[in-house]
C-alpha positions as CSV (number, residue, x, y, z in Angstrom):
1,X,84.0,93.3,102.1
2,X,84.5,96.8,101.3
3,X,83.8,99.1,104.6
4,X,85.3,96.5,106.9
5,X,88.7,97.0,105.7
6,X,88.6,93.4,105.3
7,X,88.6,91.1,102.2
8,X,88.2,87.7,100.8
9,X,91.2,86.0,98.7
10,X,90.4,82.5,98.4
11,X,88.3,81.6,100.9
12,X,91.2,83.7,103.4
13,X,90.4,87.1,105.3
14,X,93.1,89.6,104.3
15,X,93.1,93.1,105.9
16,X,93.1,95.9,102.8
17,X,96.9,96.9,104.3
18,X,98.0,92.9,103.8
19,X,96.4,92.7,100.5
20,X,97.8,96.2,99.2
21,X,101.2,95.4,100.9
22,X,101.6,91.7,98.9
23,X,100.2,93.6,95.4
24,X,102.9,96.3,95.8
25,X,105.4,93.7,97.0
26,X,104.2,91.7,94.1
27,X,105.6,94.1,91.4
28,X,108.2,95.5,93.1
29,X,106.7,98.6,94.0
30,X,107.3,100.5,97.3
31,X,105.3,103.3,99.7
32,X,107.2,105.7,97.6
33,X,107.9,105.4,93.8
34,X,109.5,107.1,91.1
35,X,108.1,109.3,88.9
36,X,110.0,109.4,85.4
37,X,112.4,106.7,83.8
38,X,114.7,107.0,81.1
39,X,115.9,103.4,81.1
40,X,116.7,100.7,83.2
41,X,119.4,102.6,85.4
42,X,117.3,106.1,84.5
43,X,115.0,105.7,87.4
44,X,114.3,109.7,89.0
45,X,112.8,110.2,92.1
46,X,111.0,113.5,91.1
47,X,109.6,116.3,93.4
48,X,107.0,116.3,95.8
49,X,105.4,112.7,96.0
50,X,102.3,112.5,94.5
51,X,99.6,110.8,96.7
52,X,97.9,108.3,94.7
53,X,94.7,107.1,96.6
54,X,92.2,104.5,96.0
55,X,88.8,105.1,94.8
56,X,87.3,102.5,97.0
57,X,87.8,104.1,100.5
58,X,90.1,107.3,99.4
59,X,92.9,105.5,101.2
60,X,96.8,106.4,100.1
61,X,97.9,103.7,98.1
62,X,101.3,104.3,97.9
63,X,103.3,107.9,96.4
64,X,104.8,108.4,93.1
65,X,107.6,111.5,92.6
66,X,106.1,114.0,90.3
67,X,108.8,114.9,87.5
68,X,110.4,117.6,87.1
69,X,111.4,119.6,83.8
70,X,114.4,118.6,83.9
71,X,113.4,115.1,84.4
72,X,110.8,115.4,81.5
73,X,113.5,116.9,79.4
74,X,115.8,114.3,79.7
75,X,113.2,111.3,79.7
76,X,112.0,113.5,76.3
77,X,115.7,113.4,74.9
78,X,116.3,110.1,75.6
79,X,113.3,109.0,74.1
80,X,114.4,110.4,71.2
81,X,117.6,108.9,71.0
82,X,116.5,105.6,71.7
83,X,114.0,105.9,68.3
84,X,116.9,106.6,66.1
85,X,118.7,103.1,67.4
86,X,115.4,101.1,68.0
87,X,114.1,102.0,64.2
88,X,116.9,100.4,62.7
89,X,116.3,97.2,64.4
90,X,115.1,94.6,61.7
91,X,111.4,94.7,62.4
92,X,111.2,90.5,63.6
93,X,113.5,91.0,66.7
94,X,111.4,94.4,67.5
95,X,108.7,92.2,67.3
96,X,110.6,89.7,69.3
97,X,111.1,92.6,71.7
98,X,107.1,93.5,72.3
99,X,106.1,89.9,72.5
100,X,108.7,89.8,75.7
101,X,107.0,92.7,77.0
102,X,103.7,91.1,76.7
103,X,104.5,88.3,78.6
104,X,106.2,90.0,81.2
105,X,102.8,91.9,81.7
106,X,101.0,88.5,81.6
107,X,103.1,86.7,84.4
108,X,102.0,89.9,86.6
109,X,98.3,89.5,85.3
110,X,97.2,88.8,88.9
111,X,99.0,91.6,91.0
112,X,98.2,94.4,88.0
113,X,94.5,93.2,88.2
114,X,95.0,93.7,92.0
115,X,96.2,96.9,92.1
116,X,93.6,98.4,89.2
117,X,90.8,97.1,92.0
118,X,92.4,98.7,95.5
């Protein structure tokens, strides 16, 4: 019920806190995030967090690290090294690729719907 700070999941009362806690658990998020990637082992902190707040009640969701242009020039260079290997991958196994991707994104279906609606 939104005011109470109290919601419904299944017929169970869930304070916001749990439910946000178990959606951020859920995709393996924390308080404070990242804020650019260049790969898997690329992950960079970034500057100042950026609060990130929910449009329900204006509550702080969680923070993300704002990048800086260093990070955003090497996330940019990357990028572009990556395109000069990942275009001469024969097109079925980069298709192979984004169909893995997909799924991934639909086995977290649930927890992405949840945090879209904190």
């Amino acid at each position: 019920m939104v005011g109470t700070g109290v919601v419904s999941i299944g017929g169970k009362d869930v304070s916001f806190e749990e439910l946000k806690a178990k959606i951020l658990e859920d995709l393996g998020l924390k308080a404070i995030n990242p804020g650019s990637c260049w790969g898997p082992k690329g992950w960079q902190k970034g500057g100042s967090p950026l609060r990130v707040y929910s449009p329900i009640d204006n509550k702080v969701i969680a923070f993300v690290g704002i990048a800086s242009r260093k990070d955003y020039d090497k996330v940019l260079s990357e990028a572009r090294r990556t395109f000069d290997t990942w275009r001469m991958v024969p097109a079925p196994k980069r298709g192979e690729v984004i169909r893995r991707i997909g799924q991934a994104l639909r086995d977290k279906k649930e927890p992405l719907g949840g945090l879209v609606t904190l």
